[in-house]
C-alpha positions in Angstrom: 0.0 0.0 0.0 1.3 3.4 -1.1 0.8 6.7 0.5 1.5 10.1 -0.5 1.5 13.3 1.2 0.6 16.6 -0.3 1.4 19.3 1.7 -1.6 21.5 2.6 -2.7 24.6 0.6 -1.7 27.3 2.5 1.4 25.9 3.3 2.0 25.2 -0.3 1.1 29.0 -0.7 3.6 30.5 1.5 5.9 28.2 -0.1 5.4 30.0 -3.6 5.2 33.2 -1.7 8.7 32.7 -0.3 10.5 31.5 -3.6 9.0 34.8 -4.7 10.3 36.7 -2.0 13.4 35.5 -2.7 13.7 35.8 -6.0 12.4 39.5 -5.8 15.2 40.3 -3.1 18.0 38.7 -5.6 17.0 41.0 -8.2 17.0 43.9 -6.2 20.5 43.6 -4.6 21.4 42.4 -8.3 20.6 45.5 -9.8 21.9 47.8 -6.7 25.0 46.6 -7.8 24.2 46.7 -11.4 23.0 50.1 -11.0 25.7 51.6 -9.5 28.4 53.1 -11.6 31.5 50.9 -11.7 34.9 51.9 -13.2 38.3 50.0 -13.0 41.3 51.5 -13.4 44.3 49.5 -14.5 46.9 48.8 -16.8 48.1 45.4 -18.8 50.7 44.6 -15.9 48.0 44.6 -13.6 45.2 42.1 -14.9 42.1 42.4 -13.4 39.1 39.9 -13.2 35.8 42.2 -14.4 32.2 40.8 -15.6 31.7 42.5 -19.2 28.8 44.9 -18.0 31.9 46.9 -16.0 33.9 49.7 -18.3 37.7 49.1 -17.7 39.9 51.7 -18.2 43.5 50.1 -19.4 45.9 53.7 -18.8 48.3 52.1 -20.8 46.3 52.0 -24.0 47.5 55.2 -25.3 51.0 54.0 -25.3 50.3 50.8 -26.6 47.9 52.5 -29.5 50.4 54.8 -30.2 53.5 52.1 -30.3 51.5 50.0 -33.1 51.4 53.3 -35.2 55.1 54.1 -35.0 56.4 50.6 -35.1 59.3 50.1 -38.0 59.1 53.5 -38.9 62.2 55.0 -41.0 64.4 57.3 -39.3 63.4 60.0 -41.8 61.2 62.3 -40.4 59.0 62.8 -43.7 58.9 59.6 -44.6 58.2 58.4 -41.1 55.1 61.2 -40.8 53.7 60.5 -43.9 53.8 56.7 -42.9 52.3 57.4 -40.1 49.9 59.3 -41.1 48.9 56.9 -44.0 48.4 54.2 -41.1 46.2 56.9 -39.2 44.4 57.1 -42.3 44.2 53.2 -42.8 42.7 52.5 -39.5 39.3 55.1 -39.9 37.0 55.7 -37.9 37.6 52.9 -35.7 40.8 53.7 -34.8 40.7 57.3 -34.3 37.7 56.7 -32.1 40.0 53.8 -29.5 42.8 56.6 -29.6 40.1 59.2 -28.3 38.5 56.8 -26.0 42.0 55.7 -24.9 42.5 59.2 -24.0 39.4 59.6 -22.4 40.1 56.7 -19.9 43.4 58.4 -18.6 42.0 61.9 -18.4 39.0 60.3 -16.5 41.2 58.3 -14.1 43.5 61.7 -13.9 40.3 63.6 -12.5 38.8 61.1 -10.0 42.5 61.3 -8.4 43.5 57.7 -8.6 46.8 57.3 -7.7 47.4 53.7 -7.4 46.1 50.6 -9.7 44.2 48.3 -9.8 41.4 50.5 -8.5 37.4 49.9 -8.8 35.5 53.2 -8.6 31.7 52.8 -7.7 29.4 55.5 -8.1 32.5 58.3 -8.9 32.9 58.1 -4.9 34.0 55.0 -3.6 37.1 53.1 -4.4 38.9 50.0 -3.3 42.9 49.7 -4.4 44.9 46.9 -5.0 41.9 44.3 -5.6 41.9 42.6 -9.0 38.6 40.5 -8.1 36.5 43.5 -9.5 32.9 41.3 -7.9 35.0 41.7 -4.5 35.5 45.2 -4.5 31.7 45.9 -5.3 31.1 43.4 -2.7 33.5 45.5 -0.1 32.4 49.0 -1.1 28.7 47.7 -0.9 29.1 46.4 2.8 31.1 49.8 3.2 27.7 51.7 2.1 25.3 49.4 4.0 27.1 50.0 7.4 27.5 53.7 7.0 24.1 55.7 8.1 
């Protein structure tokens, strides 16, 4: 003889209600965090782990940008312009726009004062140094907030 046992209906009902609950709350921490502003500041000899959705900021791109252009140039000045300049030329729009954005990131790093990488900037306010799990740093800075009145 088999039995089964179905749980009652309203227990089944704050069961739903809970999952919900719960569900509800994880979307709402997920998008406080998501929400906020996050910026990392860095540079290639400082890797940092960052989810895709969070704008990295590599200071060392302009150099690196630039080096490509002026790579095996001729010591001639004209010739070396004019090759330059035809590479310039060669790359577009693309390229002119990650020179400009390369430029961007270091004059926005610059003005936000940070003087030490890796650093994670939330909301242009907060900023942990040194931590190249960028998840941990949100996850300090948001304690940080929580705790503070």
């Amino acid at each position: 003889m088999s039995t089964s046992h179905t749980a009652p209906a309203s227990q089944t009902r704050w069961h739903r209600a809970f999952i919900l609950a719960t569900g509800i709350a994880f979307v709402l921490a997920s998008a406080i965090t998501s929400a906020s502003d996050v910026l990392v500041v860095t540079d290639r000899q400082h890797p940092v782990k960052a989810p895709p959705a969070f704008r990295v900021i590599q200071l060392d791109e302009p150099e690196r940008l630039e080096s490509q252009l002026a790579a095996h140039l001729p010591a001639d000045p004209e010739q070396a312009a004019a090759i330059a300049r035809q590479r310039l030329q060669d790359g577009g729009t693309a390229l002119h726009k990650r020179l400009a954005l390369a430029y961007q990131g270091v004059v926005e790093a610059w003005s936000l004062g940070i003087r030490k990488i890796p650093a994670v900037v939330v909301d242009r306010r907060y900023v942990v140094y040194g931590e190249t799990d960028v998840d941990r740093a949100v996850s300090l800075i948001e304690r940080y907030r929580s705790a503070q009145p």
